[in-house]
N, C-alpha and C positions, 0 to 999 in steps of 0.2 A: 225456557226453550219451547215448551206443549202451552197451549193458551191455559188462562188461570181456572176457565171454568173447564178445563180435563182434569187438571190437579185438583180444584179445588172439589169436583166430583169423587174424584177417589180417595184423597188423600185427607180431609178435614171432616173429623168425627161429626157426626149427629149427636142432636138435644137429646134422643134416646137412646145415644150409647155408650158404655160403663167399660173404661181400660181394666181388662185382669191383667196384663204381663205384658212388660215392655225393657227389651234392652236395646243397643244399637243397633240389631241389626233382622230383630226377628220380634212380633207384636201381637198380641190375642185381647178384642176388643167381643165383649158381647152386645146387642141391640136386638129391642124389643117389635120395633117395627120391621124386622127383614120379614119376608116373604117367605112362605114355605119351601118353595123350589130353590130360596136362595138363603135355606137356613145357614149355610156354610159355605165361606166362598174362600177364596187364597189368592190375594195378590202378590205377586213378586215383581216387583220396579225393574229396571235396568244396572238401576244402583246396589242390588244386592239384597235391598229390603224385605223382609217378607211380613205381610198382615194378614192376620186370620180375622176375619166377621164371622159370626155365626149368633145364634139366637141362647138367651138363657137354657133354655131348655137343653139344646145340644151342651154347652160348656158345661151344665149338672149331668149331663149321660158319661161326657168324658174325664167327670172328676177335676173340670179345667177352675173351678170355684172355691178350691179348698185353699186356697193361701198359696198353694208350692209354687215356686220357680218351676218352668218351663221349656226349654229350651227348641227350637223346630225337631230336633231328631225325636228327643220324647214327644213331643208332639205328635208327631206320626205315628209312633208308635203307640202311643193311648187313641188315637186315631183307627189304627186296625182290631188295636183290642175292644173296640165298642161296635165294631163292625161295619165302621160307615165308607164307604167305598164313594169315589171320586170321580168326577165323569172325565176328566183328562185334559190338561190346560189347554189354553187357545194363545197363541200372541196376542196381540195386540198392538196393532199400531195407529196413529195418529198424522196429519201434518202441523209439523212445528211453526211457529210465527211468521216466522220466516218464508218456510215454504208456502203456508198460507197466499202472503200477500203476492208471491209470485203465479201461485194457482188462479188466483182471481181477474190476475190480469191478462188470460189466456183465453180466446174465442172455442169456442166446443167445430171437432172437427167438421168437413163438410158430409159426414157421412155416419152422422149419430145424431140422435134425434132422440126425446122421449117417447114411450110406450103409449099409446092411446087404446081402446077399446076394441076400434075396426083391425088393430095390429093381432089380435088374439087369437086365430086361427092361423095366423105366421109363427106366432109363441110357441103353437103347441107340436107345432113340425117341427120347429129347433128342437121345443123339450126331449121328443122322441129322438132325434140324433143323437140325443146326449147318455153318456153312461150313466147307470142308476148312481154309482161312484163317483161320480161327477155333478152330479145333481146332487146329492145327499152331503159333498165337501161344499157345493157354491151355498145350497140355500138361497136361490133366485124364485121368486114366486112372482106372476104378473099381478097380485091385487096388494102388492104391497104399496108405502107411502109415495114411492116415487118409482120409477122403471122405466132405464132409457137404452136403446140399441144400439149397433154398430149396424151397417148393413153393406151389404155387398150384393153386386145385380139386383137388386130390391128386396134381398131377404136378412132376417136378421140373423148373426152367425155370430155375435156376442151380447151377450145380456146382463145388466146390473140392476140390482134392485137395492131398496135400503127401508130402511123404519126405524124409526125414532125408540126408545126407549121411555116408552110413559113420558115422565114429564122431566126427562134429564136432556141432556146435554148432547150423550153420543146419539149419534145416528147412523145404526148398523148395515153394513154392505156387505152383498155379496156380487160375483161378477163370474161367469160362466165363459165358456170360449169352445166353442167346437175343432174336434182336434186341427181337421185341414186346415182352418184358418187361425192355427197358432203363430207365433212367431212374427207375427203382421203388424204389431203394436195395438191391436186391438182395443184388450184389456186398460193396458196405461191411457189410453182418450177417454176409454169406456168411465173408467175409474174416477180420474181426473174432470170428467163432465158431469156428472153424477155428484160429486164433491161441491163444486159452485152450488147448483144445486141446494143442494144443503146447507152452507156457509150463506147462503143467500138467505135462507129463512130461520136463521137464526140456530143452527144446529150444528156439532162438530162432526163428523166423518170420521165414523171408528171401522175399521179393517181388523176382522180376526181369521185367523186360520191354525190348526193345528198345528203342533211343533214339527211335527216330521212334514207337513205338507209341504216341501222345499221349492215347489213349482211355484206356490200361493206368496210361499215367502218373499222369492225372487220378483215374483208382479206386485207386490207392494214397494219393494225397494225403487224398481223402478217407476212406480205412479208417484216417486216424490214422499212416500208416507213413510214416518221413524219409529222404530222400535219404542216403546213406552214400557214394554213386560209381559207378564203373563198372570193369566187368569183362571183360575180354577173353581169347578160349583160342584156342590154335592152331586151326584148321580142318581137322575131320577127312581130308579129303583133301589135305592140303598135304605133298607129298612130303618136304618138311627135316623 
């Protein structure tokens, strides 16, 4: 259903990573090459899956190398007793094949356009319209990889931005909407145009948002994008 390089990004082990514990439905995988910020990450599928990454070093802090079975609830639980605190999942979603090739065959509205340079004094009077809450949920930035608007009377009143992921696959969105012009469909063109885009240069269109964020949730359902799971990373101040 998700194109094979989404799965095959999440879901197919690396050269440098060693399975500790696997049953059907819950999995603890160590690897040497993660990054610091991403020594410990948690994905949960749709299907109920759960996969823990994280780095040797973490699996020796939480006693995850000693041979024992495992299970998610212990897991958690040697989790707090090591003291490593979670920065708090995100969904995730994706469009499927499917939606894909319907997306691609859709002209970008007549009233969205990408961000250019001389747009950047328009940006920063949106910015400031916008709640600090609002800005700190979109994560819209004008010097990201790509950044295209909505606009209305010649200003822009929705904004998306996206960036790639080092040398993977997703390429990350956000999408902002100032409150008056909610409800307009904005978002879903904004989304949706921003997506070709990307599919155009060779990158998948990864959507996250927090699990409670139900407004964020609601504008992905409707730009077309499916649920894929959730995703969890250690918390940058968590001392383990």
């Amino acid at each position: 259903m998700f194109p094979s390089t989404i799965t095959d990004f999440w879901l197919t082990p690396s050269p440098t990573s060693r399975l500790l514990y696997e049953d059907g439905a819950f999995s603890v995988t160590a690897d040497t090459a993660l990054d610091e910020d991403e020594r410990l990450t948690i994905l949960t599928t749709t299907d109920g899956r759960t996969r823990v990454l994280l780095t040797p070093a973490v699996a020796e802090t939480m006693h995850l190398d000693d041979g024992r079975r495992v299970d998610e609830t212990g897991f958690r639980q040697r989790l707090e007793k090591a003291g490593i605190r979670l920065h708090g999942a995100d969904n995730l979603f994706y469009f499927t094949d499917a939606a894909r090739e319907t997306l691609l065959g859709e002209p970008d509205g007549p009233s969205i356009r990408p961000l250019t340079e001389d747009d950047r004094p328009a940006f920063d009077v949106f910015e400031k319209a916008a709640s600090e809450q609002d800005r700190d949920d979109a994560q819209v930035e004008p010097d990201h990889w790509a950044v295209y608007g909505a606009f209305e009377d010649g200003r822009p009143v929705c904004v998306a931005s996206m960036y790639p992921w080092d040398d993977a696959p997703p390429a990350d969105l956000g999408v902002l909407t100032l409150p008056p012009y909610r409800g307009r469909g904005h978002a879903r063109r904004l989304v949706r145009a921003i997506s070709r885009h990307a599919l155009a240069r060779g990158y998948q269109p990864q959507y996250r948002c927090q699990l409670d964020n139900h407004a964020s949730v609601a504008a992905a359902g409707s730009a077309g994008l499916t649920r894929f799971g959730t995703w969890d990373v250690v918390s940058p101040d968590s001392a383990a």
